[in-house]
C-alpha positions in Angstrom: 25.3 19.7 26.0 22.4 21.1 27.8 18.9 20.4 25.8 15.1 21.8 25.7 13.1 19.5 27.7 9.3 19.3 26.6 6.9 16.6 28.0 3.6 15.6 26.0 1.3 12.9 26.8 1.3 11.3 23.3 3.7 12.2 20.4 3.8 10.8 17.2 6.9 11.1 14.5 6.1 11.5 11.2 2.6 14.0 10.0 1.2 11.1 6.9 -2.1 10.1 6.9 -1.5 7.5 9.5 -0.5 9.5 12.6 -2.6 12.6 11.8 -5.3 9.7 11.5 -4.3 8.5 15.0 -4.2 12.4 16.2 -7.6 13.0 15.2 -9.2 10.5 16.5 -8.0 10.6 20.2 -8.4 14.1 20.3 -12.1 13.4 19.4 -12.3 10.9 22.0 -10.6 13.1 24.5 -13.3 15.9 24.0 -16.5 13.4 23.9 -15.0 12.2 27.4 -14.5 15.8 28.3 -10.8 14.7 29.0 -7.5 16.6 27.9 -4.1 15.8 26.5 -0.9 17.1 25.2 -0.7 15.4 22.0 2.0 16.7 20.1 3.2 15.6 16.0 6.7 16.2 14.7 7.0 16.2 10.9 10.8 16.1 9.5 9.8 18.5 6.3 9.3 22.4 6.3 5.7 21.8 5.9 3.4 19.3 6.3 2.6 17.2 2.7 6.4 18.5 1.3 7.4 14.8 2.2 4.7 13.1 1.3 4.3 10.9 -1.9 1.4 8.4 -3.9 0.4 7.6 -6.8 -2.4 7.9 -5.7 -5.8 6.8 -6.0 -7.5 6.5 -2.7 -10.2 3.9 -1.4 -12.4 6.1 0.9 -13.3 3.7 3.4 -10.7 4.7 5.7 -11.9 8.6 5.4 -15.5 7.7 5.9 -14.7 5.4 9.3 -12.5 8.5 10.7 -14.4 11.5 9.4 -18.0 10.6 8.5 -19.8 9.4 4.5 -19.6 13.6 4.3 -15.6 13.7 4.4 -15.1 14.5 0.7 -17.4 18.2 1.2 -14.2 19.4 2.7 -11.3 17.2 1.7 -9.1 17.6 -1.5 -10.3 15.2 -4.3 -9.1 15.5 -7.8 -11.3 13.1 -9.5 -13.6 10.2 -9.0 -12.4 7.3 -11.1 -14.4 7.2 -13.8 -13.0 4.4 -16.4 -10.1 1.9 -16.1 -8.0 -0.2 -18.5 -5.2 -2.6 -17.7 -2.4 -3.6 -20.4 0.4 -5.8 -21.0 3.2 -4.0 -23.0 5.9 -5.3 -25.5 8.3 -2.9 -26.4 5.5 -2.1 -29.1 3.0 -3.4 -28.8 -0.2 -2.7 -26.2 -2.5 -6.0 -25.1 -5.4 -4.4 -23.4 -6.9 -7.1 -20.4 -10.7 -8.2 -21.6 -11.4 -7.8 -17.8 -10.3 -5.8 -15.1 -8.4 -8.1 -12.6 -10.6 -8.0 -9.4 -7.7 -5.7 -7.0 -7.4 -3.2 -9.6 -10.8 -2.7 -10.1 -11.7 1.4 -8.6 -15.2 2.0 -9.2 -15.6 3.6 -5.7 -12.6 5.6 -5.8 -10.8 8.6 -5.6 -8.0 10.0 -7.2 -5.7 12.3 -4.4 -3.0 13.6 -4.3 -2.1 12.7 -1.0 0.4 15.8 -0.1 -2.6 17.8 -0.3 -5.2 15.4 1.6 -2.5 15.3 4.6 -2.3 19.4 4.9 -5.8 19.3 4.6 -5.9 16.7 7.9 -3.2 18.8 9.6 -5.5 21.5 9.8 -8.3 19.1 10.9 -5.9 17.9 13.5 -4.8 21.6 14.8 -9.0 22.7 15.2 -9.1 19.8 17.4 -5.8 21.2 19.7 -3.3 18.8 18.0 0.4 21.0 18.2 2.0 20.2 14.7 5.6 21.0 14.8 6.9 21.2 11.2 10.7 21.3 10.2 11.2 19.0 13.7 13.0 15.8 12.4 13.6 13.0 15.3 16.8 12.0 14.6 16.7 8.9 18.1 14.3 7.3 20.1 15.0 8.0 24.1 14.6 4.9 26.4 14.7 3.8 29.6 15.9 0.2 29.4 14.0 -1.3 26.4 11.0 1.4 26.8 10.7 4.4 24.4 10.1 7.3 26.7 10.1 10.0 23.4 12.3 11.2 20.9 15.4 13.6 20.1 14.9 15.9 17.5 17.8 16.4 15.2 20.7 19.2 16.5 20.3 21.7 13.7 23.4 24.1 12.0 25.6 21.6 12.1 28.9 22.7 10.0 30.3 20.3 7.8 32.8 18.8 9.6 29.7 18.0 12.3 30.4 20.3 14.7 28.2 23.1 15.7 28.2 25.6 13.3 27.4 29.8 14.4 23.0 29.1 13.8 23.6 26.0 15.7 20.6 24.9 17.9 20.5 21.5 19.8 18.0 19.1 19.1 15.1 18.9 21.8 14.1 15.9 23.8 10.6 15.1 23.8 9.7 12.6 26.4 5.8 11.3 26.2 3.4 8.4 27.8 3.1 7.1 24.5 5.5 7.8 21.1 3.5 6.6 17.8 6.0 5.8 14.7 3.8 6.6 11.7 7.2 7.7 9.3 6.5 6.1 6.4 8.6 3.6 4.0 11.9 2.6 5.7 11.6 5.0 8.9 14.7 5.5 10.2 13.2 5.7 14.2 11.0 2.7 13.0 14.4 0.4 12.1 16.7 1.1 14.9 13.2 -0.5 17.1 12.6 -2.9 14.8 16.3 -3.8 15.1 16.9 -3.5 18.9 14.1 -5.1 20.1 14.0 -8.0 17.9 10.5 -6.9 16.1 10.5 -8.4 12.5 7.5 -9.9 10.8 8.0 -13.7 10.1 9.2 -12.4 6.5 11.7 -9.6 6.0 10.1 -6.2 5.2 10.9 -6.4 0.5 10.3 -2.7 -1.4 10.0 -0.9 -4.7 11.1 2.2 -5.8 8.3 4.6 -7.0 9.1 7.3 -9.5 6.5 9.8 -10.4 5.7 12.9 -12.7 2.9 15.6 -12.8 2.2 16.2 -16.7 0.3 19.1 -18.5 -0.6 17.3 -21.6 -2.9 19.0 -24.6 -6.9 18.7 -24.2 -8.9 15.9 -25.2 -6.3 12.7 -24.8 -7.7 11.1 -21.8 -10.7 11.5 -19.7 -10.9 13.0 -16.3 -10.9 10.3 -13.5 -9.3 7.8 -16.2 -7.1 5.5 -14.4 -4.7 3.1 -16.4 -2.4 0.3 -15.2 0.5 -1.6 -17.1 2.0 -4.7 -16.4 5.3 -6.0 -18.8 7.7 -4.3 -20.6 10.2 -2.8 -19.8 11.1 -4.8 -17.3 11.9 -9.0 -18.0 9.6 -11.9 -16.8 11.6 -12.4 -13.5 11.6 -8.6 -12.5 8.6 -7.5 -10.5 7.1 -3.9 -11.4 4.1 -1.9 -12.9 3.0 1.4 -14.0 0.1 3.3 -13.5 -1.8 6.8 -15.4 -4.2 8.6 -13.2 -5.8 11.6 -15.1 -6.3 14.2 -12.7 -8.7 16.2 -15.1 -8.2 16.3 -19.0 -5.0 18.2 -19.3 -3.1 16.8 -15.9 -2.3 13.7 -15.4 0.0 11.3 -12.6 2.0 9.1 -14.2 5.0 6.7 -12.8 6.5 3.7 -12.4 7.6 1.1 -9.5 10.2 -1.2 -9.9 11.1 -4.0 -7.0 14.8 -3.7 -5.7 15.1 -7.8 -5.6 15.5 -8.2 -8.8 18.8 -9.0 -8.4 20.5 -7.0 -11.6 23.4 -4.6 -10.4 22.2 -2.3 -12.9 18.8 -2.1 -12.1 17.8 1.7 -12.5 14.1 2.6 -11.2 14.3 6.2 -12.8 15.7 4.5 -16.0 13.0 2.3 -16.3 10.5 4.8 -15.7 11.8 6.6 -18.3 12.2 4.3 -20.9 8.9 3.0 -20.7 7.5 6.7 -21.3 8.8 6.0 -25.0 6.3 3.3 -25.1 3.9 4.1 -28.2 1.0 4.2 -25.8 2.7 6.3 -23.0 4.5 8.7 -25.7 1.1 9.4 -27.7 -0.5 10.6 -24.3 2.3 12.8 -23.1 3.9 14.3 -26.5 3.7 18.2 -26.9 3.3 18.0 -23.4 5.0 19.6 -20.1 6.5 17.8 -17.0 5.9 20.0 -14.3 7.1 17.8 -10.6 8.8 14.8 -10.0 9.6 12.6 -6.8 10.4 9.0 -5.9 9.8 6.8 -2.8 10.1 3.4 -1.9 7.5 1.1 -0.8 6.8 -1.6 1.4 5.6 -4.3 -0.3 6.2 -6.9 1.6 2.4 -7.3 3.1 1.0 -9.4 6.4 4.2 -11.4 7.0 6.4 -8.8 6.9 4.3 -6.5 9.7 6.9 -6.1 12.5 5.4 -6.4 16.0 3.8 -3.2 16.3 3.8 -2.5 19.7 5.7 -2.7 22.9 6.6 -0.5 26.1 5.6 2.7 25.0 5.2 2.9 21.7 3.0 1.7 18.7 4.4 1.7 14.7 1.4 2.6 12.4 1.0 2.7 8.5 3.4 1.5 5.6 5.8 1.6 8.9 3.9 -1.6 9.8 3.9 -2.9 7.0 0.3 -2.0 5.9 0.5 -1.8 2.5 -2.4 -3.9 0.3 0.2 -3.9 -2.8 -2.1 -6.4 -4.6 -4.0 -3.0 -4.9 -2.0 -1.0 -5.0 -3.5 0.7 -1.9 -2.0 2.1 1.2 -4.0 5.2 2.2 -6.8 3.7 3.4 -5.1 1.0 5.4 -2.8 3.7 7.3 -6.0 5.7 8.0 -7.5 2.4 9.6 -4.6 1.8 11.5 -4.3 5.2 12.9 -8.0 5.3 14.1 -7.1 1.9 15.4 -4.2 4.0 17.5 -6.5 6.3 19.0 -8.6 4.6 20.7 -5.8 2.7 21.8 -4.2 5.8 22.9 -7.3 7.2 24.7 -7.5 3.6 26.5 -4.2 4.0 27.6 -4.5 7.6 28.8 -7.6 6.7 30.9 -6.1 3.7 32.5 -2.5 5.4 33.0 -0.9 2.5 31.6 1.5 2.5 28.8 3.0 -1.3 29.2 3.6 -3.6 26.5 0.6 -5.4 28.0 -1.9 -2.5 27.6 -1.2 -1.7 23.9 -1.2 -4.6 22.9 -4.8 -4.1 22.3 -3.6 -2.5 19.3 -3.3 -5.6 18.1 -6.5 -7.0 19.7 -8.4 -4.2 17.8 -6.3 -4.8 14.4 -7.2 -8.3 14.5 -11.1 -7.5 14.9 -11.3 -5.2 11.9 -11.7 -5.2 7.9 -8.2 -4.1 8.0 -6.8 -7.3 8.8 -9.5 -9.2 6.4 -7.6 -7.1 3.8 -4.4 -7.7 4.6 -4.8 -11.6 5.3 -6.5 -12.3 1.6 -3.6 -11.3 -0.2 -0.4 -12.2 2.3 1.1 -14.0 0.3 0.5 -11.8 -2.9 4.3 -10.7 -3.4 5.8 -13.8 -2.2 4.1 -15.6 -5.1 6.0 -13.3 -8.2 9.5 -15.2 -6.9 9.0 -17.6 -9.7 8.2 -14.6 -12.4 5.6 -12.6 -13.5 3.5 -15.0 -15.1 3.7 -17.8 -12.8 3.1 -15.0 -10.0 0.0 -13.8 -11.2 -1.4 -17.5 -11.9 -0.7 -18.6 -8.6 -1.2 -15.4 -6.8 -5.1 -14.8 -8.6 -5.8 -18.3 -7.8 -5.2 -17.7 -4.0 -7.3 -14.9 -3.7 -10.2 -16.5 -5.1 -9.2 -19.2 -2.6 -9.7 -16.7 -0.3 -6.3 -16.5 0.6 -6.0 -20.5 1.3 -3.6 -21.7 -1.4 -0.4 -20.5 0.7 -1.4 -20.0 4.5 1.6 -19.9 6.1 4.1 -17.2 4.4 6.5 -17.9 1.2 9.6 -17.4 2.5 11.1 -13.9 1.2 14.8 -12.6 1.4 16.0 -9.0 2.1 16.3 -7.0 -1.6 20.0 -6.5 -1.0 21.0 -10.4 -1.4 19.4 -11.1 -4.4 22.3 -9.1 -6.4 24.0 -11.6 -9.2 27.8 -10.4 -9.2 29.0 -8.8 -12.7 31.6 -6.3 -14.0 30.0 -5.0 -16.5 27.4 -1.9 -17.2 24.6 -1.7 -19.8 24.7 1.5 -21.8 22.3 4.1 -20.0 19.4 5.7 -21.7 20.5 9.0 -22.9 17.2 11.6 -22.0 15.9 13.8 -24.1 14.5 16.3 -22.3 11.0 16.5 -23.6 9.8 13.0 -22.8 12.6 11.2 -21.0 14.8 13.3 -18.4 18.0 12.6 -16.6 18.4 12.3 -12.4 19.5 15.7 -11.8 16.4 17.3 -13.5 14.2 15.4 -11.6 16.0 16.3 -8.9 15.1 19.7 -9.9 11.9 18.9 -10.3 11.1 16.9 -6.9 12.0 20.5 -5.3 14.8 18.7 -3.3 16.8 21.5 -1.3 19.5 20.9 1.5 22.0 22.9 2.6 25.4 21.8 1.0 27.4 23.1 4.3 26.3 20.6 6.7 27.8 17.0 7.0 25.7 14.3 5.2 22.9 12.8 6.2 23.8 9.7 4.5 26.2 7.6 6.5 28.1 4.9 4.8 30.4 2.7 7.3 33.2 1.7 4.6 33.8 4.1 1.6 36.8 1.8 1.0 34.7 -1.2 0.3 33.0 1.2 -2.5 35.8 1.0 -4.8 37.4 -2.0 -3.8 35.4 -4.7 -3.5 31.9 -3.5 -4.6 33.4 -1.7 -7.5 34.6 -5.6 -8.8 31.6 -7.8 -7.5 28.4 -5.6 -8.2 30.3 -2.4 -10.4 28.8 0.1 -7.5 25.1 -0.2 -8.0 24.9 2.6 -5.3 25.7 4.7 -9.2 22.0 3.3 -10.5 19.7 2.2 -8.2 19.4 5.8 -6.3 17.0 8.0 -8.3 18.5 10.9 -7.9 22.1 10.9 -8.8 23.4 11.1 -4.9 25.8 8.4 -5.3 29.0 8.8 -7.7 32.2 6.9 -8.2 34.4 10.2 -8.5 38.1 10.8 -9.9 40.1 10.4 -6.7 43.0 12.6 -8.5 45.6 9.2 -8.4 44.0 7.5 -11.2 41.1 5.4 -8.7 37.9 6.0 -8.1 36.1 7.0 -4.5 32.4 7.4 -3.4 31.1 10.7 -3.6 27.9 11.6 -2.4 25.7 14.5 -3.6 23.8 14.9 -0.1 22.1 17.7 -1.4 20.4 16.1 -4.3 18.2 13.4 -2.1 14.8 13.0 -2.2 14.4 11.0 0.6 13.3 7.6 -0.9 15.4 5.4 1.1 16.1 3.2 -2.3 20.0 3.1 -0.4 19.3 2.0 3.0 17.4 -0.5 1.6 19.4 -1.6 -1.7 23.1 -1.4 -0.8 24.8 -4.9 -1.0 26.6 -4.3 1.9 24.3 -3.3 4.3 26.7 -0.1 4.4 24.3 2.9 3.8 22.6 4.5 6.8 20.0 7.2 6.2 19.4 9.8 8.9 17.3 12.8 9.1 19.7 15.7 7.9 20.0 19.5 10.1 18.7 21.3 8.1 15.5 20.0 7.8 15.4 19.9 4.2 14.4 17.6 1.2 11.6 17.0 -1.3 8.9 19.6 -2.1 6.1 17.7 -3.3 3.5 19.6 -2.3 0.8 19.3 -5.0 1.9 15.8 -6.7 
């Protein structure tokens, strides 16, 4: 099959606030030294922010290192945080926390939402000569041996059998000096590297699954800039989650939920939870008579310092919750990806000058990561998540103590194991929560919700190796979790018209939170960019 060829100097997968960081910066350096580039970003949804997803209140140091103390005259801020409260939930009951543990504490911050900050840096990125390719999903990474030389973009009007179809156009290959993997949670380029050239962290990468809402609620409920966190109920002692409210002004607010996939229950059900715990008396007085207006979900790395795969090599550097850059003791990972871009561009510019793009020469990525207030972050609480193994409230003693240890009480990394082993085998289900549409809502409405669009004709973009071991032998040991743990109803044990059961996957309804190529107990599900370019819309949440 004959492909486009296009060579750039530097291209970087993925338009989040890490790589557009990374863009902006070397560009800047470029035209201080009066130098030029091709530097080129491919973003997998139809525009830039559609794919991108946070809570999200933002620390602004990252902004003010890459853009100046003046960055917020121009950039998209909803609110400045204005007052926070932290509580412990029963089912009924609210304990509000006397003090504000110190890594939830936000004087100082801002509260984003990040789709819109990233469009806003796209533009930024474009004034400075940046080419932004939207709707260009890479779908491989090109080598030559073990060096990345670029990236394929994904063959597009595929039919659904997989073969080209009558709007079929091949994917192009993009060959550069230097490719930059800044994709996010679970990127799909980022885990065929990590896997072929032997780059894990000393701990495997663990995540949660993040659902979220935008509410309209009535007038005079909750302050703008109010920012509340919950810890507890619904989930049990030995599951690992939290909640968070961020009032965007008085009559919008963020609200959602994230719930750790190595909890080990078959049943466990992210959306579920985050909907049951909107019945809470404390969550249900804020958002009654109200309207739910978006929805989304998207996992995230919480595995911290240990689990940071090598994050460079021949060719290419891996940037922002990618690496493993998450401060999820905070709850923060906008700031550190911003860091860890700017980090990349000088890196990049370095590079450029010297025309060197060796293992050896970006390894100063690391040189330079290891030098800044990013790593000082990142070090204090490395062993944050590790500690909640033993329960919540053993996790949070031991974990507060270490960082007012400074980090000290565990130096080298608890041990953690991937999410997918921890499942305890069962046969049976829990009854489900039945939505009601006003507070609660099922999968497929926030499907509708999240804006999720693909094109039904074209083969799936999720890949599982063994459909036969879906109603065999996952069907008896684990009862298919593949039916709960995805957010947004993809996965369904269907009739198979002889009286069994077979998978059948709703392609079309995914959100692209990577919950199943991270929670399958078979390491069986493979998520891939789809050809049609398609997904979430979250644009605005």
């Amino acid at each position: 099959m004959e492909r486009e060829q296009l060579t750039v100097d530097v291209l970087f997968v993925g338009a989040g606030p890490a790589n557009l960081a990374a863009a902006y910066r070397l560009a800047k350096i470029l035209e201080g030294q009066n130098r030029e580039a091709e530097i080129m970003i491919i973003e997998k949804g139809k525009q830039v922010g559609d794919h991108v997803l946070s809570g999200a209140i933002m620390d602004p140091r990252g902004m003010i290192d890459l853009f100046g103390p003046d960055w917020a005259d121009e950039c998209p801020v909803e609110a400045e945080v204005s007052n926070e409260s932290v509580f412990y939930l029963t089912e009924s009951k609210t304990v509000t926390f006397p003090v504000i543990p110190p890594t939830l504490r936000n004087h100082g911050n801002v509260i984003v939402s990040l789709s819109r900050v990233v469009a806003w840096m796209k533009e930024k990125v474009e004034e400075m000569g940046v080419m932004v390719a939207e709707a260009f999903p890479g779908a491989a990474l090109l080598y030559d041996g073990d060096k990345v030389i670029g990236v394929r973009t994904q063959d597009m009007g595929l039919a659904k059998d997989g073969q080209p179809g009558p709007n079929f156009q091949p994917g192009t290959d993009i060959h550069a000096k230097i490719t930059v993997l800044g994709e996010g949670s679970r990127g799909s380029l980022t885990k065929e590297l990590v896997a072929r050239l032997g780059l894990e962290g000393r701990n495997p990468q663990v995540y949660g699954t993040g659902c979220k809402e935008i509410w309209e609620i009535p007038e005079g409920r909750i302050e703008k800039g109010e920012v509340w966190h919950t810890a507890g109920w619904p989930l049990t002692n030995d599951q690992y989650g939290g909640s968070w409210v961020y009032a965007l002004d008085e009559r919008r607010v963020s609200v959602g939920f994230v719930t750790a996939l190595d909890g080990g229950d078959p049943d466990l059900d992210p959306w579920e939870i985050f909907q049951t715990w909107k019945t809470h008396p404390v969550i249900k007085a804020l958002l009654v008579d109200g309207t739910m207006v978006k929805a989304g979900a998207k996992t995230v790395p919480e595995g911290g310092y240990w689990s940071r795969p090598r994050s460079y090599g021949d060719g290419f550097l891996i940037l922002g919750d990618s690496g493993s850059l998450l401060n999820i003791a905070r709850l923060k990972g906008i700031h550190t990806a911003i860091k860890s871009g700017a980090l990349a561009g000088d890196v990049c510019a370095d590079a450029l000058a010297a025309e060197d793009f060796s293992e050896a020469r970006l390894a100063e990525y690391e040189r330079l990561f290891d030098q800044s207030w990013l790593k000082k972050e990142l070090w204090k609480t490395r062993n944050y998540r590790a500690s909640f193994k033993s329960g919540f409230w053993w996790g949070g003693f031991t974990s507060t103590l270490s960082m007012f240890l400074g980090g000290r009480l565990f130096r080298d990394p608890v041990p953690l194991a991937p999410d997918h082993t921890h499942y305890q085998k069962r046969s049976w289900r829990k009854e489900p929560l039945v939505a009601d549409g006003t507070l609660t809502f099922d999968k497929v409405t926030g499907v509708y919700h999240a804006g999720a669009v693909h094109e039904e004709q074209q083969p799936s973009h999720l890949l599982v190796a063994d459909t036969d071991i879906c109603r065999t032998r996952c069907a008896e040991e684990y009862g298919n979790p593949c039916e709960s743990f995805c957010p947004a109803a993809v996965y369904e044990m269907a009739s198979d018209g002889q009286g069994g059961r077979q998978l059948q996957i709703n392609h079309s309804n995914c959100v692209h939170c990577k919950t199943c190529d991270i929670a399958d107990p078979y390491a069986l599900i493979t998520w891939t960019t789809p050809a049609d370019a398609g997904g979430p819309q979250y644009m605005g949440m």
